[in-house]
N, C-alpha and C positions, 0 to 999 in steps of 0.2 A: 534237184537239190544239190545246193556246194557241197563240197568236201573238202574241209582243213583239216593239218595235221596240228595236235594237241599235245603237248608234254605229259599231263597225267591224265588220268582215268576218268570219265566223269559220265553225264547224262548223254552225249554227245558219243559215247563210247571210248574204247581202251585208245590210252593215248600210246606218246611214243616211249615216255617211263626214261625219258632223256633229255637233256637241252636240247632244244632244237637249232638247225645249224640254217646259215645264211639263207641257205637254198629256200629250206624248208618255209622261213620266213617272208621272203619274196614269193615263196609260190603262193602260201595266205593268201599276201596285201594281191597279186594279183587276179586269183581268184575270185576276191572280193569286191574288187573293183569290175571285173567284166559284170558280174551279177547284179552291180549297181548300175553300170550302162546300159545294159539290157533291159533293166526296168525304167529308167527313163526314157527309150526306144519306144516302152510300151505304151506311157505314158497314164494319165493319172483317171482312174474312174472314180463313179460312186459305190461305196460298202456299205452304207447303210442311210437312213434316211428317217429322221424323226421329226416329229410335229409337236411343239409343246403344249400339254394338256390346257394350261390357264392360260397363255396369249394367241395361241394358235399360230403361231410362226414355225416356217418350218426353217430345217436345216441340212446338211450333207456331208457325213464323214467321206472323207475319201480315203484313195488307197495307199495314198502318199500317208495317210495318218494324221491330214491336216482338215479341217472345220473350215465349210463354205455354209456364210449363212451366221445367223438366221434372217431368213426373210420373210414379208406379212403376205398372207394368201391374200388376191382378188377376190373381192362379195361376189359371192354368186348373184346373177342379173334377176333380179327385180318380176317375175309375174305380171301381165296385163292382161286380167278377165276382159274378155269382150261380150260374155252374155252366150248367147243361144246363136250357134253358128247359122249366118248368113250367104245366101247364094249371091255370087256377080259383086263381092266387095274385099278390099285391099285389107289383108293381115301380114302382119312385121312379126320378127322373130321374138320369142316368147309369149305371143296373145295365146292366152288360153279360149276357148272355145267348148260350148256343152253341143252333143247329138242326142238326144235320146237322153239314157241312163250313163253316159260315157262323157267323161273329160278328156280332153286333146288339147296337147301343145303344138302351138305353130313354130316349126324347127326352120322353115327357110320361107321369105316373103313372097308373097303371090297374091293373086289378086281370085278369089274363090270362083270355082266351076258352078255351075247353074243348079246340080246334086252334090253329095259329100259321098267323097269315096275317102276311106279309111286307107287307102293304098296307094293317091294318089300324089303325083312325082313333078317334078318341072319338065320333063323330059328328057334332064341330062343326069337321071341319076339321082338325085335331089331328093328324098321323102319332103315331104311339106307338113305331114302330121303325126306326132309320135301319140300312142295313149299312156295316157296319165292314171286315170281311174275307170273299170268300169261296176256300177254299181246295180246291184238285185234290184230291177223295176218291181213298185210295189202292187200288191194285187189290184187289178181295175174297181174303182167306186161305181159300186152300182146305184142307178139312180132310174126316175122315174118318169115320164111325162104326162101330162094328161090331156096337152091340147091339141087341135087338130092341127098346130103348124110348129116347127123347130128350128132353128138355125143354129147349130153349135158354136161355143164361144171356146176363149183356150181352156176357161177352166174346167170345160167337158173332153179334152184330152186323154186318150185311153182309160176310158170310163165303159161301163156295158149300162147301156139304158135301152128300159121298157117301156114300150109305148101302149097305152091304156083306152085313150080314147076310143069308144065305142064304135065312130066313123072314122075311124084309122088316122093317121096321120101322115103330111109330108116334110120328109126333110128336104131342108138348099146347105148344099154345101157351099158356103162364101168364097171370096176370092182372096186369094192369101194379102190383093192390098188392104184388105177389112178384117178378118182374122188371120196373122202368119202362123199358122199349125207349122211348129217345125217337122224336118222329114223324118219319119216311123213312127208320126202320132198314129194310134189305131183307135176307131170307134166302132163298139160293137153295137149291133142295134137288135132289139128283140122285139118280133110282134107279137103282143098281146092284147090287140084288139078284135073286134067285132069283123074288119074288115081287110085293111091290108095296108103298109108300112110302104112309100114312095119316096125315092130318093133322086131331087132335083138339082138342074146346076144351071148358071149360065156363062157366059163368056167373062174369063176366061180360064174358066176351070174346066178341065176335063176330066171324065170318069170314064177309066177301063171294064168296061162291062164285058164279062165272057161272050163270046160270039153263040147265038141262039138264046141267048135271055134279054130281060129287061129289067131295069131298076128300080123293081116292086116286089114285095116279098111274095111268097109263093103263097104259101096259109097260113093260118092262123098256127103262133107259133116258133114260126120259122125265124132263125137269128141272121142276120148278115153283118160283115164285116168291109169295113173301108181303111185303107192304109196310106196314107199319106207317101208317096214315094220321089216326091218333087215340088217346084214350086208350083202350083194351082194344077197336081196332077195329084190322081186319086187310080188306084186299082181296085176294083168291087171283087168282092167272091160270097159263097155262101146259099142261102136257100131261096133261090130268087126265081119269079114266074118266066116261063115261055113266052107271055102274049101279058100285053096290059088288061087290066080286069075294065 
């Protein structure tokens, strides 16, 4: 803080209650002048920053006490849904993408891994997917079967279906080039038949079956579960036989 010296008494404090003599008034102008060089030394920032409500332009008082601005903000860039993320294919910055119940923006370009990892990086540091939304899956539709043969389509996607048929039934789980189940579709299957619920595949889908079972239900009953966790890869668990009937 300067210090001048004042004549009379005021907000500034007790003056000198006298003319002031030569000195006094070079010492002022000097004083005043260092304080002014000193803050051009420092030179000029922002003090505050407003954005106006109706054009949306912003602006920038500074410290100098002078007005930079106003300027017109950049549109925020534009959304590109691309649907239901895909494995082994090119996304550019902004493509939105659904997994599941969850929405993902693509923040840096890459060409997608063959599963979706929520975590996954260019290698230099890079996130490649931020979340957006993730939304309550709703409770699975339960539904019915009555024939002795099944093949799920997407609209049976985490569904719990009951299988009825008296002489049991088999399920194929397709290849994702004929249904693409995106990954963490779940299909619950419940046997309520006479006999017993089988679950078939061919090339090139594969199903993880627990080591010492088979992919036939155990009894009458019994629910099992398949989880999509890749493209034409399935994990099985649940109440499933030792030995083909």
């Amino acid at each position: 803080m300067i210090t001048l010296v004042y004549r009379n008494s005021g907000p500034w404090g007790t003056g000198k209650l006298s003319n002031l003599s030569a000195s006094d008034f070079d010492n002022n102008n000097w004083t005043i002048s260092q304080a002014i060089a000193a803050k051009q030394a420092q030179g000029v920032g922002i003090a505050e920053i407003y954005v106006d409500p109706i054009t949306g332009k912003i602006s920038f008082q500074l410290t100098d006490h002078t007005w930079w601005g106003p300027f017109a903000l950049p549109p925020a860039p534009a959304w590109n849904p691309r649907g239901t993320w895909v494995p082994n294919t090119s996304y550019s910055d902004n493509d939105t993408v659904g997994v599941g119940a969850a929405l993902y923006l693509v923040i840096w370009p890459h060409v997608s891994a063959t599963t979706f990892d929520p975590n996954a990086n260019d290698g230099a540091g890079h996130n490649l997917y931020q979340l957006i939304m993730q939304a309550t899956p709703p409770a699975p539709v339960v539904q019915t079967r009555t024939g002795a043969a099944w093949t799920p389509q997407l609209s049976d996607a985490n569904t719990y279906t009951r299988f009825t048929n008296a002489g049991g039934c088999g399920v194929t789980i397709p290849a994702h080039s004929s249904v693409a189940f995106p990954v963490g579709t779940v299909l619950t299957l419940r046997d309520a038949t006479s006999s017993f619920v089988h679950i078939g595949w061919g090339g090139p889908v594969v199903v993880n079956v627990p080591q010492g079972f088979v992919p036939d239900s155990a009894y009458h009953g019994a629910t099992m579960m398949l989880v999509n966790v890749g493209t034409d890869l399935w994990d099985l668990s649940g109440n499933l036989a030792t030995s083909s009937p």
